[in-house]
RODRENKE-141318 format. One line per 2 residues: number of its first residue (from 1); their letters; for each residue x negated, y negated, z negated of N, C-alpha, C, CB. Coordinates in steps of 0.2 Angstrom, whole numbers, plus 5000, padded with zeros to 4 digits. Atoms other than C-alpha are relative to their C-alpha. Glycine has a CB too. Layout:
<nodes>
NUM) A) X Y Z X Y Z X Y Z X Y Z | ...;
</nodes>
This chain:
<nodes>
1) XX) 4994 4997 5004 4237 5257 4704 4998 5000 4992 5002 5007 5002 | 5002 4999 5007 4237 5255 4686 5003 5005 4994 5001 4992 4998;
3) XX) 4997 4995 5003 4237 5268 4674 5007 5001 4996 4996 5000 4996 | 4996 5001 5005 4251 5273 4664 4997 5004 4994 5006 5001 5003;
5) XX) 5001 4998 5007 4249 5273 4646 5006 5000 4995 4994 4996 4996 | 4995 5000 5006 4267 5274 4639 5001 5004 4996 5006 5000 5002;
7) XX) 5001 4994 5006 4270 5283 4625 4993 5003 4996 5003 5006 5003 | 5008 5001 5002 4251 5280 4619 5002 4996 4994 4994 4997 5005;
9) XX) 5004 5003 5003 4244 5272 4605 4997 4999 5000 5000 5000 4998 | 5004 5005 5002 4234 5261 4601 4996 4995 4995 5002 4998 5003;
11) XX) 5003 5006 5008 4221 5254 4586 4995 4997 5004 4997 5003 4992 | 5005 5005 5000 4212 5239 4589 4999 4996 4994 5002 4996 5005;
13) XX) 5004 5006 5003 4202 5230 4576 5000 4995 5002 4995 5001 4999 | 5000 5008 4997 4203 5211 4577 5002 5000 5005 4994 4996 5000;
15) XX) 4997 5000 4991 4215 5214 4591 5004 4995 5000 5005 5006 5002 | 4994 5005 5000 4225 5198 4588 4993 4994 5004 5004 4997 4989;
17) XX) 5005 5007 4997 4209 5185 4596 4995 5004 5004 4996 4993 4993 | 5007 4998 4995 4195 5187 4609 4999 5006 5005 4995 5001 4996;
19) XX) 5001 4994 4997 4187 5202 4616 5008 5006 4997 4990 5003 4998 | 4994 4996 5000 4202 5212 4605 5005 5000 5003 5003 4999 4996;
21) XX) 4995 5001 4996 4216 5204 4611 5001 5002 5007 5000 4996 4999 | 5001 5000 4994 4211 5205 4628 5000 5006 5002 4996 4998 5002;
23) XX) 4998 4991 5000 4210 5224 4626 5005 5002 4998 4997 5005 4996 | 4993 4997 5004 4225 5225 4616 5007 4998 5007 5002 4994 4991;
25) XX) 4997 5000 4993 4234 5216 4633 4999 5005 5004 4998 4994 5005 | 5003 4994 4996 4226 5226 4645 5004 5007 4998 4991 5000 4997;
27) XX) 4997 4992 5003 4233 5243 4636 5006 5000 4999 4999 5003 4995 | 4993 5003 5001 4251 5235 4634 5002 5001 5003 5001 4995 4998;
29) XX) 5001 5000 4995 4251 5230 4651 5001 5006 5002 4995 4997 5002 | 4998 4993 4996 4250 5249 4655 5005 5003 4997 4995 5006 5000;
31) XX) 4995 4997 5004 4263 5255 4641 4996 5002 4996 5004 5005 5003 | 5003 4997 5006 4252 5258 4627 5001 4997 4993 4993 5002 5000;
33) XX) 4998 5003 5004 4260 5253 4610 4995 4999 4995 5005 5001 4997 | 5003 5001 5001 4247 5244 4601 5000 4999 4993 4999 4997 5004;
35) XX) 4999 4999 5006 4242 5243 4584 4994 4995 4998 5000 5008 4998 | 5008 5005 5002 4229 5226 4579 5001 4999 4993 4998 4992 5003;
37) XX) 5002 5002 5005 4222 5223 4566 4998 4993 4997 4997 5002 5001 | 5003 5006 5001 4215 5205 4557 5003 5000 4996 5001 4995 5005;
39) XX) 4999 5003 5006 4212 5196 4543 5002 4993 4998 4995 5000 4998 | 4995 5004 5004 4223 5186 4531 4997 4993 5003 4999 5001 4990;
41) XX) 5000 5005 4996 4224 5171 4541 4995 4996 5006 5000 4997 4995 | 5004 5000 4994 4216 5174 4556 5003 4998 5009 4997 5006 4999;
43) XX) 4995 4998 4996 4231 5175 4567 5007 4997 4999 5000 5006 4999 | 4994 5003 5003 4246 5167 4571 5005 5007 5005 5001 4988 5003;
45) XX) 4998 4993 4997 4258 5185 4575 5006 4998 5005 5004 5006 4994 | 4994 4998 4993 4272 5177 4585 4998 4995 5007 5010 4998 4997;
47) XX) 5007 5000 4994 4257 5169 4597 5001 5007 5002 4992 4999 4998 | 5002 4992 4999 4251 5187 4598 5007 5003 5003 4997 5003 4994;
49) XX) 4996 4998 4998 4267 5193 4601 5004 4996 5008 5004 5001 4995 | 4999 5002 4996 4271 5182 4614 4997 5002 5006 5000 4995 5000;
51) XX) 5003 4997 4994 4259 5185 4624 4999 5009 5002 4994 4997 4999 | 4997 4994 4996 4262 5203 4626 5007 5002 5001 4997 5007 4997;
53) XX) 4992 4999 4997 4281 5200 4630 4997 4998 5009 5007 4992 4994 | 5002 5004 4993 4274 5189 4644 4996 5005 5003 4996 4992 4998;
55) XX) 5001 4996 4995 4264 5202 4651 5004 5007 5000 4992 5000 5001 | 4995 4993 4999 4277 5217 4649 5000 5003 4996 5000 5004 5004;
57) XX) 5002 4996 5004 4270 5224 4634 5005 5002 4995 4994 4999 4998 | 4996 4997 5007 4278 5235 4620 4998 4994 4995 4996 5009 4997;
59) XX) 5002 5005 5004 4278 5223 4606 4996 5003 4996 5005 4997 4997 | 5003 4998 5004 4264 5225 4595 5002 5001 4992 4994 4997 5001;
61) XX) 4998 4999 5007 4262 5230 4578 4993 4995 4994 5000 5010 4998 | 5007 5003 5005 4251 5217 4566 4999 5003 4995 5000 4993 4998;
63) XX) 5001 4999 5005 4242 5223 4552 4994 4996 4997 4999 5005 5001 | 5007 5006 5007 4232 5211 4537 4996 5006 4999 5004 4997 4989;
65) XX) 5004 4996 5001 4217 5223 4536 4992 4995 5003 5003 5008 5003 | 5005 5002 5002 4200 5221 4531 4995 5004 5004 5000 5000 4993;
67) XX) 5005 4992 4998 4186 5235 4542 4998 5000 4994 4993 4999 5005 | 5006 4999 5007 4174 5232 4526 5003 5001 4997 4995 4995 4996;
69) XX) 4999 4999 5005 4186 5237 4516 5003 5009 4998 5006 4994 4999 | 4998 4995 5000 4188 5255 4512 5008 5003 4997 4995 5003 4997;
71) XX) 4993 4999 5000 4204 5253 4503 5004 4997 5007 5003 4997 4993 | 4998 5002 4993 4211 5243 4518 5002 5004 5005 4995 4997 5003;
73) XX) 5000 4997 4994 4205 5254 4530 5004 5010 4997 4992 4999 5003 | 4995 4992 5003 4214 5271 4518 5009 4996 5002 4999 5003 4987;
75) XX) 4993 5004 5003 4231 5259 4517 5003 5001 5008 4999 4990 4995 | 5000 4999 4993 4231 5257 4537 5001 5007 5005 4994 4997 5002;
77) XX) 5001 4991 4995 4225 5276 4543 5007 5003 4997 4990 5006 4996 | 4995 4998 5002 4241 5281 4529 5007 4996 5003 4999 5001 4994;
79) XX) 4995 5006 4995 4255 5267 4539 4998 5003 5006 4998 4991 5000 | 5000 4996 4994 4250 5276 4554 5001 5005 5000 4995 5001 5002;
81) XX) 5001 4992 5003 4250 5293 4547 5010 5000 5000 4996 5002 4989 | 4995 5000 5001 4267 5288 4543 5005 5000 5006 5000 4995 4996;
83) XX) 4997 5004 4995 4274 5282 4559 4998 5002 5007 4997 4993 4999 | 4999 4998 4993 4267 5289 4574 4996 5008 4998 4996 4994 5006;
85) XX) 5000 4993 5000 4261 5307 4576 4990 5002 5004 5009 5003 5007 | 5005 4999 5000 4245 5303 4584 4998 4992 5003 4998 5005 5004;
87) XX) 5004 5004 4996 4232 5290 4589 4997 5001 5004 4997 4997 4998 | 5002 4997 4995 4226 5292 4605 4994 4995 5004 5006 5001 5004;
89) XX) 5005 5004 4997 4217 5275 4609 4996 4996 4993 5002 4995 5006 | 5006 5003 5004 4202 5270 4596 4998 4995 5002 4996 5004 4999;
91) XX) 5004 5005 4996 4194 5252 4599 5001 4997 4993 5003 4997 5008 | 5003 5003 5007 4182 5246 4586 4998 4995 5003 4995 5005 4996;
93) XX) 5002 5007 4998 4181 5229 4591 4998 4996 4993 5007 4997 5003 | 5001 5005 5004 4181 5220 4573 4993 5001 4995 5006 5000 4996;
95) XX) 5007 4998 5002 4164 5216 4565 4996 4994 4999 4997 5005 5004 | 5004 5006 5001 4154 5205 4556 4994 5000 4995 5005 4995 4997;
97) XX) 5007 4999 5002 4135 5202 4549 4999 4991 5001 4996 5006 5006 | 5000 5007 5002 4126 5190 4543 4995 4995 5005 4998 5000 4993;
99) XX) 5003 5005 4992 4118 5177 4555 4992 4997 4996 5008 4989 5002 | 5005 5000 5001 4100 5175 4552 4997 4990 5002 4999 5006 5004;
101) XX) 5004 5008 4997 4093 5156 4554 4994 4998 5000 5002 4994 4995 | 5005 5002 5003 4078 5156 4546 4997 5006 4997 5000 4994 4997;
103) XX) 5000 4990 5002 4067 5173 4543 4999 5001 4995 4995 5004 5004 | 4999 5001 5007 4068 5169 4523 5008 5002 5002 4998 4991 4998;
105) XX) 4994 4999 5002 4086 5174 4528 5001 5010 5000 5004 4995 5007 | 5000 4992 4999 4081 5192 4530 5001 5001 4994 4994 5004 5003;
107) XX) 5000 4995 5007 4087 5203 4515 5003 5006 5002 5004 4998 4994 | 4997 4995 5001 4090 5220 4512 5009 5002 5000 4998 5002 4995;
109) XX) 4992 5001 5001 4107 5216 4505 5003 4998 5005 5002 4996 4995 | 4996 5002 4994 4113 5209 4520 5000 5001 5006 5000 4995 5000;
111) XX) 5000 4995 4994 4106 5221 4533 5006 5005 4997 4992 5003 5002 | 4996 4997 5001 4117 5232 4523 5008 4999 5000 4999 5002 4996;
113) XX) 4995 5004 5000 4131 5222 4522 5003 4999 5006 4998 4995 4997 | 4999 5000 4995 4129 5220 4540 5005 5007 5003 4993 5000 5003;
115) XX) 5000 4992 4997 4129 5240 4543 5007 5000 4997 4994 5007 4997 | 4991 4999 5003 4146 5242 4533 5005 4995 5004 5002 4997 4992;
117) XX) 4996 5003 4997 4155 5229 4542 5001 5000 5008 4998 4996 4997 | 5002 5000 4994 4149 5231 4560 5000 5007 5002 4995 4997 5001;
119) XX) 5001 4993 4996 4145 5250 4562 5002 5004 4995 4993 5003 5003 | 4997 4996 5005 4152 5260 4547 5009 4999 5006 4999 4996 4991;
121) XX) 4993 4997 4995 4171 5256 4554 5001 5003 5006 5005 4995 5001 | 4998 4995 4993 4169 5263 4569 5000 5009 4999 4994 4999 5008;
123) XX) 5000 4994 5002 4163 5281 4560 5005 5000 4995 4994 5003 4999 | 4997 4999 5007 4173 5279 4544 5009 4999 5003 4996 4992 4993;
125) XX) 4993 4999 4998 4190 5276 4554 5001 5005 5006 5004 4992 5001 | 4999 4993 4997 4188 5289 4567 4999 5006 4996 4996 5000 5006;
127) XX) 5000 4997 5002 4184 5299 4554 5005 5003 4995 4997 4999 4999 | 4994 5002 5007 4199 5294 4543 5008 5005 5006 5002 4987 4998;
129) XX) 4995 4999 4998 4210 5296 4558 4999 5008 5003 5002 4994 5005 | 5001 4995 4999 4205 5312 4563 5003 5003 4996 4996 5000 5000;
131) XX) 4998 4994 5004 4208 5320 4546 5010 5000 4998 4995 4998 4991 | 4990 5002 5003 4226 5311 4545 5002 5004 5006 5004 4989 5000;
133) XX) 4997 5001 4994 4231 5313 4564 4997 5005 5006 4999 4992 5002 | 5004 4997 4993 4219 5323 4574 4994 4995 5003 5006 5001 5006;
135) XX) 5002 5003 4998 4205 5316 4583 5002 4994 5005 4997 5004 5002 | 4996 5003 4996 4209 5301 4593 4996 5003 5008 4999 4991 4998;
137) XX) 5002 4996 4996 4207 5306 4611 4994 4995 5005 5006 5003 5003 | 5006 5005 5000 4197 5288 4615 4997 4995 4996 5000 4998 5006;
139) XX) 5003 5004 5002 4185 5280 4607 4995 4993 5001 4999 5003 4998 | 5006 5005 4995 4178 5263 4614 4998 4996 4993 5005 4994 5008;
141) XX) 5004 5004 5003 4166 5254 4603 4995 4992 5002 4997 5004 4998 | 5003 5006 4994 4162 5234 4609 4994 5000 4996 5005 4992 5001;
143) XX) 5005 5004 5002 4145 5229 4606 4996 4995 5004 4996 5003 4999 | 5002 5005 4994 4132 5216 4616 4994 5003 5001 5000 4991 4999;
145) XX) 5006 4998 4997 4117 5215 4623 4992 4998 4996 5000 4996 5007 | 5006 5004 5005 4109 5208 4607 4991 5006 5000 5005 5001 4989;
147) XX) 5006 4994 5003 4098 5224 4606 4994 4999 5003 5001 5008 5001 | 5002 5002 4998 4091 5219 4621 4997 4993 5002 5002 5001 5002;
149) XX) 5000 5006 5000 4090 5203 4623 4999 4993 4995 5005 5000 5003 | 5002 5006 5004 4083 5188 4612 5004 4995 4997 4997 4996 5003;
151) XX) 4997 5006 5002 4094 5176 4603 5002 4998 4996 5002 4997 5001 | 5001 5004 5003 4095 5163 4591 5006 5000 4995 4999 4995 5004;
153) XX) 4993 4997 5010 4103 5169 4572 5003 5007 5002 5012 4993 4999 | 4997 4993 4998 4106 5186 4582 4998 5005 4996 5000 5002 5007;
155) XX) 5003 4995 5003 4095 5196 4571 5001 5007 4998 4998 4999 4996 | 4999 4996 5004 4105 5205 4559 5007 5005 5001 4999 4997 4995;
157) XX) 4995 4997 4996 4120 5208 4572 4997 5004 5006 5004 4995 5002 | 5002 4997 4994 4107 5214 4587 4998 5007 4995 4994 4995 5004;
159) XX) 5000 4996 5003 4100 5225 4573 5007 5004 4999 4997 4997 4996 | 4996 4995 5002 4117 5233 4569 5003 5002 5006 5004 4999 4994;
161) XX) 4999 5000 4995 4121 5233 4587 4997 5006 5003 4999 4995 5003 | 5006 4993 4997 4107 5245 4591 5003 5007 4998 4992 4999 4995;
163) XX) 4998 4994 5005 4113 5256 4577 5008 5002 5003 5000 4996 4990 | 4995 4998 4996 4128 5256 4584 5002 5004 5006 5001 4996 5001;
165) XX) 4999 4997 4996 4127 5262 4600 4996 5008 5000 4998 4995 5004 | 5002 4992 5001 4116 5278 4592 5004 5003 4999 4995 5002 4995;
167) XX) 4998 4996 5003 4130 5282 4583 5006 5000 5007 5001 4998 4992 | 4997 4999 4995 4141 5281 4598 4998 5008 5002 4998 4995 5004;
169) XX) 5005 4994 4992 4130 5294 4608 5002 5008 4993 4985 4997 5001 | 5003 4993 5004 4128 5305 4592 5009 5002 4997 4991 4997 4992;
171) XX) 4992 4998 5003 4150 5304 4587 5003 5004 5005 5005 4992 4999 | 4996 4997 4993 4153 5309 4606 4998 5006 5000 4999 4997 5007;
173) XX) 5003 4994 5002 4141 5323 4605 5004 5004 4996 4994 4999 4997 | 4996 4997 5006 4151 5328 4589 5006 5004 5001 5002 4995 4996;
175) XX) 4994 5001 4998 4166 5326 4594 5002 5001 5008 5001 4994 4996 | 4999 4998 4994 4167 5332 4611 5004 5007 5002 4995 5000 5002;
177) XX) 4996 4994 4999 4172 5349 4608 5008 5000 4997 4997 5005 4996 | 4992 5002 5000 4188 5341 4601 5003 4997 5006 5003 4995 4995;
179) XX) 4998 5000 4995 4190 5335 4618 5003 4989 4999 5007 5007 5001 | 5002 5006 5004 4186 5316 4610 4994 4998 5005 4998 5001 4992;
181) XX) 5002 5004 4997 4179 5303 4622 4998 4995 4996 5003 4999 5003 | 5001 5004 5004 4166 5290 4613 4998 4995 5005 4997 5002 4995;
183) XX) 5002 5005 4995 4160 5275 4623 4996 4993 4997 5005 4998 5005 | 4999 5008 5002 4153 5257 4619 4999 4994 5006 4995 4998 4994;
185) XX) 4998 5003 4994 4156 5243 4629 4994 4993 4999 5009 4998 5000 | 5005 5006 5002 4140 5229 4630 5002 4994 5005 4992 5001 5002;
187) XX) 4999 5005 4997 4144 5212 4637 4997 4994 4999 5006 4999 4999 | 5002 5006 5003 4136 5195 4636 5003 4993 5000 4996 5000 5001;
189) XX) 4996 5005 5004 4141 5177 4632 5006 5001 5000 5000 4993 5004 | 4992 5002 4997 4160 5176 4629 5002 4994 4995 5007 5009 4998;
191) XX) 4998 5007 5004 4167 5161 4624 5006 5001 4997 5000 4995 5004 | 4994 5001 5004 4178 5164 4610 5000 4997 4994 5004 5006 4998;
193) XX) 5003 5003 5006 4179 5159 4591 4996 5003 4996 5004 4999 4997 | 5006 4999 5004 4167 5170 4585 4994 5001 5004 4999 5007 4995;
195) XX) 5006 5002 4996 4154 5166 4598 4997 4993 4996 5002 4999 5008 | 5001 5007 5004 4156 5147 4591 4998 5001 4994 5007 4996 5000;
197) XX) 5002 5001 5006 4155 5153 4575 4994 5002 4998 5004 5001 4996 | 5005 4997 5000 4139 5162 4578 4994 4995 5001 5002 5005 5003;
199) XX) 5005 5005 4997 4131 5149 4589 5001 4991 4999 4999 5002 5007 | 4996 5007 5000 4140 5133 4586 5002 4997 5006 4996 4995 4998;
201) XX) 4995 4999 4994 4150 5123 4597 4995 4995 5006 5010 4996 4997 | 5004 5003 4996 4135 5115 4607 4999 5003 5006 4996 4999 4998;
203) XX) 5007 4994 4997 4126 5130 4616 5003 5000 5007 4998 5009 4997 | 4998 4998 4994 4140 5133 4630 5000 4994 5004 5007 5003 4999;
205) XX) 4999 5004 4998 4143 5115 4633 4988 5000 5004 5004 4993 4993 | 5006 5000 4998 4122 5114 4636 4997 5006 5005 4996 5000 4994;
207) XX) 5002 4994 4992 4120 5131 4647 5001 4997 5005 5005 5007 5001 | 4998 5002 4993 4128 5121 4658 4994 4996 5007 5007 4996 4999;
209) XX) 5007 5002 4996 4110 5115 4664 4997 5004 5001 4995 4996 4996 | 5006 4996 4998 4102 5130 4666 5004 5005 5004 4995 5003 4992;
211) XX) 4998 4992 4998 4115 5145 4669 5005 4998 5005 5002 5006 4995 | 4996 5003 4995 4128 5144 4682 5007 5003 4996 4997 5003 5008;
213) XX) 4994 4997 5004 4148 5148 4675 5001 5007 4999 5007 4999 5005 | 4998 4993 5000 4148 5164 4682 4995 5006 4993 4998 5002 5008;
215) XX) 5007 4996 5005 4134 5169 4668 5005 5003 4993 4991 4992 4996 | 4996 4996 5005 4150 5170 4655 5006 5005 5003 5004 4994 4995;
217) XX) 4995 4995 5000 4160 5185 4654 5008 4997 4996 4997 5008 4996 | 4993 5002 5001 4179 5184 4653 5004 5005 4997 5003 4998 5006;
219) XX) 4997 4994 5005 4187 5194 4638 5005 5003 5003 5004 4998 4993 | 4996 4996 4995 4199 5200 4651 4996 5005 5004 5004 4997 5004;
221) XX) 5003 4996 4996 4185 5208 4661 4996 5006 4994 4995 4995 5005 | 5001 4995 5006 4179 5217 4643 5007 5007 5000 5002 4994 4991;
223) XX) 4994 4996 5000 4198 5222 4641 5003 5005 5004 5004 4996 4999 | 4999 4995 4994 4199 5230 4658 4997 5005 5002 5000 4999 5005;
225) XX) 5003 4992 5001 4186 5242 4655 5000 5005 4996 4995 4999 5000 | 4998 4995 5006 4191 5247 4640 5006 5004 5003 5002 4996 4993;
227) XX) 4992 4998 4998 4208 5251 4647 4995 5006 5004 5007 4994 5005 | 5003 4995 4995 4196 5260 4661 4998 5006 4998 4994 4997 5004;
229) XX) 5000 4994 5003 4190 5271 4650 5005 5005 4996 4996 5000 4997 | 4996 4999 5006 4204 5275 4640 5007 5003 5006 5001 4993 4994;
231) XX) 4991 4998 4995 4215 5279 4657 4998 5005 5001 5003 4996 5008 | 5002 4989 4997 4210 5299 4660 4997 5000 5006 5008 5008 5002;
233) XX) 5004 5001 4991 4201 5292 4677 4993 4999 4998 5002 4991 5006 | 5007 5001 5002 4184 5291 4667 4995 5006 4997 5000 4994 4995;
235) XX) 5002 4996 5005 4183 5306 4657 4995 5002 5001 5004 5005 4998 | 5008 4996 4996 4166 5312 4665 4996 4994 4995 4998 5001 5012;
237) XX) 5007 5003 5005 4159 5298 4653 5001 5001 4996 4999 4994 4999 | 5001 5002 5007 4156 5299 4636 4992 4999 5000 5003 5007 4996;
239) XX) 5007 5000 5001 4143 5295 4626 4994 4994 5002 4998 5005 5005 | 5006 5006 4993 4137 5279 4637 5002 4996 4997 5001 4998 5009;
241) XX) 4999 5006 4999 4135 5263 4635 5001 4994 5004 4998 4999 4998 | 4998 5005 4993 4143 5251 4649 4999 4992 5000 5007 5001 5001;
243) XX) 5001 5006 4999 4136 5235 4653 5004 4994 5002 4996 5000 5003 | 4995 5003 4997 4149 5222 4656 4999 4994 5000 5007 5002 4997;
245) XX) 5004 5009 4998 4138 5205 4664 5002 4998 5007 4990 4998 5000 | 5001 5002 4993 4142 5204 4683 4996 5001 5005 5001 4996 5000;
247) XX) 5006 5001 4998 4125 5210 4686 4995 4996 4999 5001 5000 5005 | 5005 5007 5000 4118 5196 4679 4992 5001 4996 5004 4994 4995;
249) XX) 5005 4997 5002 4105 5208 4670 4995 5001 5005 5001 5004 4999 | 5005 4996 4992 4097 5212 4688 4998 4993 5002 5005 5004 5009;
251) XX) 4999 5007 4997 4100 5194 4694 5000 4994 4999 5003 5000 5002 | 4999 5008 5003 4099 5180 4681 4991 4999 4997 5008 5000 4990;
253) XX) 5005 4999 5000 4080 5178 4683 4997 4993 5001 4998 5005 5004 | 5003 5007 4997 4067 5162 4688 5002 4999 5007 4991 5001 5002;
255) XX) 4999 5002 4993 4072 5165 4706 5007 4999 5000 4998 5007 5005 | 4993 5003 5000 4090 5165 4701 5000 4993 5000 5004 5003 4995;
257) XX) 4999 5007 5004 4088 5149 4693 4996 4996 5007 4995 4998 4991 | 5002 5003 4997 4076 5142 4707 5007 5000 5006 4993 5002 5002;
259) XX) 4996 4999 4996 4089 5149 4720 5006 4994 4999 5002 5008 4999 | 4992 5003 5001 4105 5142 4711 4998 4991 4998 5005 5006 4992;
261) XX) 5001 5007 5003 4097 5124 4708 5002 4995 5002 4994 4998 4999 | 4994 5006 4998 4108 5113 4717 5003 5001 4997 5003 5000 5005;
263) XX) 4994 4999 5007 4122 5122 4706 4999 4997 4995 5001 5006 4997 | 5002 5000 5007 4113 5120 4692 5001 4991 4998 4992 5003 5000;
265) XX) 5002 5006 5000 4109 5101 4696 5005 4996 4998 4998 4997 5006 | 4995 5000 5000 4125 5098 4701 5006 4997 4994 5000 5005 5002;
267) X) 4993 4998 5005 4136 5104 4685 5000 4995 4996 4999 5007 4996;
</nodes>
């Protein structure tokens, strides 16, 4: 039975493509009128609006906005202020850092650069929306498994990933006696366009020697956890970070790969 969220709201960052979008369905899908975000020519709106006619949803609301941008993000929190009475669902999906190639690519400036763009908007607009609106009453923050896990130009996004998830732990803490749920959500491969644009468009086509399909997560299976926490059936979490691979953490090992090597051969 799926929740009902009618008469909710809903901010998603870079909610018009990828893991956003797919949260932004997902919460529509229940009745929650949704509110994305994206930048000046990222997005085509009556795509996006299609597709949440097609699965039932309240028609969204597109907004041109920037996260890095503090005026952006004042101009957005007051168009809200204006218009609905509260935010209730938070989802800080949009975020970008700089891609590391070559470790001459390291700077100061662009680890910072990183931090403002990737983990600042998740405290600088639940802070904002707070002072406007009240606390939102969930906060889901996406991140991956970079912090963990090894790979290739991920440095200076696994780095703020990390940072990320502290501030999670330490916003919910905060903000719990307002009765403010914080969460972040880790997932690995997803194939959308900022994966491509991160790793180029080779890497997924070449996995297909080593890993088996099921090793990519599917921005709908992102978007259905989010909703999961954001339906009042979760509230006993906060604070966490939820792993969203299929288990492939436990199970994507030598033996997997020896196991699955017909598959593998196969593909």
């Amino acid at each position: 039975m799926s929740p009902d969220l009618a008469g909710r709201t809903a901010l998603i960052t870079g909610g018009t493509a990828g893991v956003g979008l797919a949260t932004g369905l997902a919460l529509g899908r229940s009745g929650a009128r949704c509110w994305l975000t994206y930048r000046w020519g990222s997005a085509d709106p009556d795509d996006v609006r299609r597709q949440f006619a097609e699965v039932g949803a309240p028609e969204p609301v597109l907004v041109q906005s920037d996260v890095g941008s503090a005026d952006d993000q004042q101009a957005l929190v007051e168009q809200l202020a204006s218009t609905v009475d509260r935010v209730d669902v938070f989802v800080s999906n949009a975020a970008n850092a700089v891609v590391i190639r070559e470790l001459e690519d390291w700077s100061l400036r662009g680890l910072q650069q990183s931090v403002r763009f990737a983990v600042w908007p998740t405290v600088g607009l639940t802070l904002a929306l707070r002072e406007a609106l009240g606390a939102p009453r969930y906060v889901v923050a996406m991140s991956s498994d970079g912090p963990d896990h090894y790979t290739v130009g991920y440095d200076a996004i696994a780095a703020t990933k990390a940072m990320l998830e502290c501030v999670v732990r330490y916003l919910a803490t905060r903000l719990r006696p307002e009765g403010t749920r914080v969460n972040a959500i880790r997932s690995r491969g997803i194939r959308t366009a900022s994966f491509e644009a991160v790793f180029g468009p080779d890497l997924e086509a070449w996995s297909r020697a080593y890993v088996p399909q099921r090793w990519w997560v599917d921005p709908a299976d992102v978007g259905m956890a989010a909703l999961a926490l954001c339906s009042g059936r979760m509230d006993a979490v906060n604070g966490q970070v939820l792993t969203i691979d299929r288990g492939s953490a436990f199970g994507d090992n030598l033996m997997r790969l020896f196991d699955d090597r017909d598959l593998l051969e196969g593909a």
